[in-house]
Backbone bond lengths (Angstrom), bond angles and torsions (degrees), N, CA, C in turn:
res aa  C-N    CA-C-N  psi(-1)  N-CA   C-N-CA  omega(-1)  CA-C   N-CA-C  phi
1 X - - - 1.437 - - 1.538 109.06 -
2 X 1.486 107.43 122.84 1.559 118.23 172.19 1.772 114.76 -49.91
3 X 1.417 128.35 121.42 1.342 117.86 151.44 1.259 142.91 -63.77
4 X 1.105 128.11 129.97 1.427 118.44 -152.51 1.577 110.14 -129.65
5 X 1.462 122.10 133.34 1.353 120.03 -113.96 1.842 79.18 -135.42
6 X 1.314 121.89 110.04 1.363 119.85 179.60 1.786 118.07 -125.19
7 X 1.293 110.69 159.71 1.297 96.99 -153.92 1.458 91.31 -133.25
8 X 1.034 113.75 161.59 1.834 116.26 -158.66 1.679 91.22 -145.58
9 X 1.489 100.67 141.83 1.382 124.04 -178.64 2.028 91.44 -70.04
10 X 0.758 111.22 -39.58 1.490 85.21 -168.10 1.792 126.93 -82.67
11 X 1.731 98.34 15.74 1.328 124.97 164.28 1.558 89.57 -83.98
12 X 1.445 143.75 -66.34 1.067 127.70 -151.55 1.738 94.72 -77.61
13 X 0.972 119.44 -40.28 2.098 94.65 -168.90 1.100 120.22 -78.26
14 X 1.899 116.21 5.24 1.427 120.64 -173.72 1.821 80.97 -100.03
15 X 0.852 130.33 -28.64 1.775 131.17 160.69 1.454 110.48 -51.16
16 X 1.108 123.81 -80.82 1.382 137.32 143.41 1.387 112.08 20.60
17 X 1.729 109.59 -103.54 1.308 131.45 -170.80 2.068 101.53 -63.20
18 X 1.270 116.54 -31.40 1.504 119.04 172.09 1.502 109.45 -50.01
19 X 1.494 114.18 -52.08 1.523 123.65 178.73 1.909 120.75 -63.94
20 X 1.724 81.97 -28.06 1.452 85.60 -169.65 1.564 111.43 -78.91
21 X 1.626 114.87 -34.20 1.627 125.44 149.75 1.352 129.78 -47.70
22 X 1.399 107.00 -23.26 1.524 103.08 177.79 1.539 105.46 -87.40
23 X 0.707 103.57 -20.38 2.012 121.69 -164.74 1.471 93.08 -62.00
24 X 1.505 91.00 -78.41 1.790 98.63 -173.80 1.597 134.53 -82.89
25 X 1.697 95.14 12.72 1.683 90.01 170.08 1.329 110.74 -142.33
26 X 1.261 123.60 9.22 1.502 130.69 157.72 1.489 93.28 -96.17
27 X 1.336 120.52 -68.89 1.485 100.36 -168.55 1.779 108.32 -117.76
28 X 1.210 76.82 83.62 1.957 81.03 177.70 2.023 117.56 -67.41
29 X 1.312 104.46 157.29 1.757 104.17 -175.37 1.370 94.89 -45.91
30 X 1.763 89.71 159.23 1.830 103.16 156.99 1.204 115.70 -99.70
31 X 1.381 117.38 21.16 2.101 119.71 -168.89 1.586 87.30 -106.85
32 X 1.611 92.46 165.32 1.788 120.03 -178.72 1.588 95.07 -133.89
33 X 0.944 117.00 159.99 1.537 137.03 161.52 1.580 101.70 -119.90
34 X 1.237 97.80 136.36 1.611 100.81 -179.16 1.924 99.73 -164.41
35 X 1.484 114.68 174.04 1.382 100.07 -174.33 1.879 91.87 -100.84
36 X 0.971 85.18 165.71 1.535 97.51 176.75 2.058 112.86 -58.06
37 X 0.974 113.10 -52.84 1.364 114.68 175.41 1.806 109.61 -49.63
38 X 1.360 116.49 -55.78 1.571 110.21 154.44 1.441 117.63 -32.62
39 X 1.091 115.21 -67.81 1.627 129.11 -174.96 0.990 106.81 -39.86
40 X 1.946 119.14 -43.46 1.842 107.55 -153.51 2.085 68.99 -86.23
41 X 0.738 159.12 -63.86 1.927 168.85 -175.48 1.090 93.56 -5.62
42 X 1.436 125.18 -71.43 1.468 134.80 -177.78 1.014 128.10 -75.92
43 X 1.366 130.80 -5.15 1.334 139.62 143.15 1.352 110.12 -71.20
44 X 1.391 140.26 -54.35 1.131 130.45 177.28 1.438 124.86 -52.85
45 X 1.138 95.32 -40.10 1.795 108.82 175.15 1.589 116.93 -77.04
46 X 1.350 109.82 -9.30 1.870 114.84 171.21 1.312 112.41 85.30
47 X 1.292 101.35 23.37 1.799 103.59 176.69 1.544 101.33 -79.41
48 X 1.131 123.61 -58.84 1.275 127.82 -178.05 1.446 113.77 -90.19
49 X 1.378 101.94 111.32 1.841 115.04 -174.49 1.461 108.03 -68.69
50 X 1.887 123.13 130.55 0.946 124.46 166.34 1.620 129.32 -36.88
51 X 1.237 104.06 -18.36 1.851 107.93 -159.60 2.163 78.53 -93.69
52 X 0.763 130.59 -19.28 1.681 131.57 176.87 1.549 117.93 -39.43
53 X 1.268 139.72 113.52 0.904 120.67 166.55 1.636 119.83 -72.17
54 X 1.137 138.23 164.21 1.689 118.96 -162.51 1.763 91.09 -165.30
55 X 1.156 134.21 143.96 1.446 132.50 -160.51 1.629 97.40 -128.47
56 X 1.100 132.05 121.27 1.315 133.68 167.38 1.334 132.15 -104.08
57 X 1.179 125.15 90.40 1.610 127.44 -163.79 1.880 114.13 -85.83
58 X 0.812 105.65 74.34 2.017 110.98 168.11 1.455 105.75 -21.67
59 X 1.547 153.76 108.02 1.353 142.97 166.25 1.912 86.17 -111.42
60 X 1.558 112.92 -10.48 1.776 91.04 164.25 1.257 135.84 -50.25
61 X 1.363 126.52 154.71 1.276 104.03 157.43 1.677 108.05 -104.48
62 X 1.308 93.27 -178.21 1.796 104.54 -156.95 1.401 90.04 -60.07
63 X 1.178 152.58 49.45 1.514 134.30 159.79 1.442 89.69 -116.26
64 X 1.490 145.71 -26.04 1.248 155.45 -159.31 1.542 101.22 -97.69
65 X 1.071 112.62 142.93 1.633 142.96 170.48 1.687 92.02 46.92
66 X 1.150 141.07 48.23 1.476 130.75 -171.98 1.535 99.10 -63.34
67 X 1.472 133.80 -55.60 1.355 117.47 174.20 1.144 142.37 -31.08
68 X 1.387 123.35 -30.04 1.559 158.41 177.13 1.858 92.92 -68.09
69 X 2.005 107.78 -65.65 1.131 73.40 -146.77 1.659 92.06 -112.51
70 X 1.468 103.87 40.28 1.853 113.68 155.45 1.932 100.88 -77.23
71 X 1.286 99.37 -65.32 1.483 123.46 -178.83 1.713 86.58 -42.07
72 X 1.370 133.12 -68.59 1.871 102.27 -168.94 0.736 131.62 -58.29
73 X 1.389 110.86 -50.51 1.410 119.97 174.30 1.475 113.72 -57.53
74 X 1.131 137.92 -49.88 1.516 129.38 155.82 1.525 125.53 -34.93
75 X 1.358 97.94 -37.12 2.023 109.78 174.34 1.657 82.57 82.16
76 X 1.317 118.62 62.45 1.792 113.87 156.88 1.742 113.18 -116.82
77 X 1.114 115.01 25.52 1.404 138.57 -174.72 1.508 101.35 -107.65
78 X 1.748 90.04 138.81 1.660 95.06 173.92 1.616 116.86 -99.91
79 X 1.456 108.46 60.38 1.478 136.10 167.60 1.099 110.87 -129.24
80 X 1.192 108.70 164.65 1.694 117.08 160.90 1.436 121.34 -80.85
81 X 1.420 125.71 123.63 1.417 113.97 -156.48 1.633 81.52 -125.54
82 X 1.621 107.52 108.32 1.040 127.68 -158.61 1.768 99.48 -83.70
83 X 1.510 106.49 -52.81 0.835 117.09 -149.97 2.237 113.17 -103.22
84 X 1.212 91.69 34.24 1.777 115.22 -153.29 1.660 98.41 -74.96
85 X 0.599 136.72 141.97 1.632 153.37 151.99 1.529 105.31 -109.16
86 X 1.599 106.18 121.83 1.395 112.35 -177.75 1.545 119.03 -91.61
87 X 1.308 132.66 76.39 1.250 133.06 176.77 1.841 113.25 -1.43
88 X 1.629 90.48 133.82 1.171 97.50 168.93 1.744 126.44 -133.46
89 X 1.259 103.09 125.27 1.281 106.18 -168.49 1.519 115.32 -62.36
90 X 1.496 126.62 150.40 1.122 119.05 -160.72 1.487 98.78 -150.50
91 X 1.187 110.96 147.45 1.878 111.15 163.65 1.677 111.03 -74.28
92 X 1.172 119.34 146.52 1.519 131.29 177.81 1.727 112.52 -45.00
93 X 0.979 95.40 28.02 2.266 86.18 -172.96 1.508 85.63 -144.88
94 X 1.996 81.72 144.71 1.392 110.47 175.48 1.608 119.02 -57.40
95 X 1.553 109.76 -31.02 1.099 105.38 177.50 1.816 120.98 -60.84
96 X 1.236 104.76 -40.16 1.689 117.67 154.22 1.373 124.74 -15.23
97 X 1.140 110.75 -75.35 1.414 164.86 166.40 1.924 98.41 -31.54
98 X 0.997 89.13 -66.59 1.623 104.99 -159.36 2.104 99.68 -79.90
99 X 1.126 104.75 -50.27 1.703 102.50 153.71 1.273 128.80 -58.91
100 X 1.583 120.76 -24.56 1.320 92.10 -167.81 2.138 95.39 -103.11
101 X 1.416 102.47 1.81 1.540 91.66 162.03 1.064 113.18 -81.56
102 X 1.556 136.20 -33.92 1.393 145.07 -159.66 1.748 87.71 -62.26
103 X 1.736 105.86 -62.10 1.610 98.92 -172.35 1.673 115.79 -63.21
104 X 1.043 121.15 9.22 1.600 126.35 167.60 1.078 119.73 -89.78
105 X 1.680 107.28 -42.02 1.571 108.46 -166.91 1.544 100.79 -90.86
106 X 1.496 119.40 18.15 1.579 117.93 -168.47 1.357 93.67 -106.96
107 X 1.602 114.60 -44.63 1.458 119.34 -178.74 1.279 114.80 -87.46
108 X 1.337 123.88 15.16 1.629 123.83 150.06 1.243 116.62 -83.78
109 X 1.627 114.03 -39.34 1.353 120.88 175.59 1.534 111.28 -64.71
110 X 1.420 121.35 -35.13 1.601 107.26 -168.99 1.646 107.61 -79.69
111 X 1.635 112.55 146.05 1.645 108.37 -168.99 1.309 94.05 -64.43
112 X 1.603 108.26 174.04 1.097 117.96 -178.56 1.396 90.51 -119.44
113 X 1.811 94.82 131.41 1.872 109.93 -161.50 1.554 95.74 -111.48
């Protein structure tokens, strides 16, 4: 009589959860979550070295930290604000509105000489 050789799911999630323990406590992340007001704290205090790269993700919405992100978009930050859109003041009408994207989306289209 042939032996017959069967394999059970709870061999694979005891595999599974084994990998998933090794993952996070031999080599746990190198990221922090922290609020931004900490962040600028520990920069001031020299915990976090300027030469650091450091990633800042916004989940505010625009009613939150507006100084922060008047100051980028303005480029009044002592970073490079790569990615800045410089506010533009506008009169209250759609027609406003609707010209001054037209003149944006015209000067994206023309090469840059």
């Amino acid at each position: 009589m042939e032996k017959k050789e069967q394999f059970s799911i709870w061999y694979f999630l005891i595999a599974f959860l084994a990998i998933l323990a090794i993952q996070n406590f031999l080599f746990p992340p190198h990221a922090e979550n922290l609020a931004y007001n900490e962040f600028k704290t520990l920069l001031k205090a020299g915990k976090i070295d300027k030469s650091e790269h450091v990633v800042v993700i916004s989940t505010a919405h625009g009613l939150k930290f507006t100084d922060f992100k008047v100051n980028y978009h303005e480029e009044k930050l002592d970073f490079p604000c790569r990615f800045a859109n410089k506010p533009i003041e506008l009169p209250p009408s759609v027609d406003a509105v609707r010209e001054a994207l037209k003149r944006a989306l015209q000067k994206r289209r023309e090469p840059n000489v």
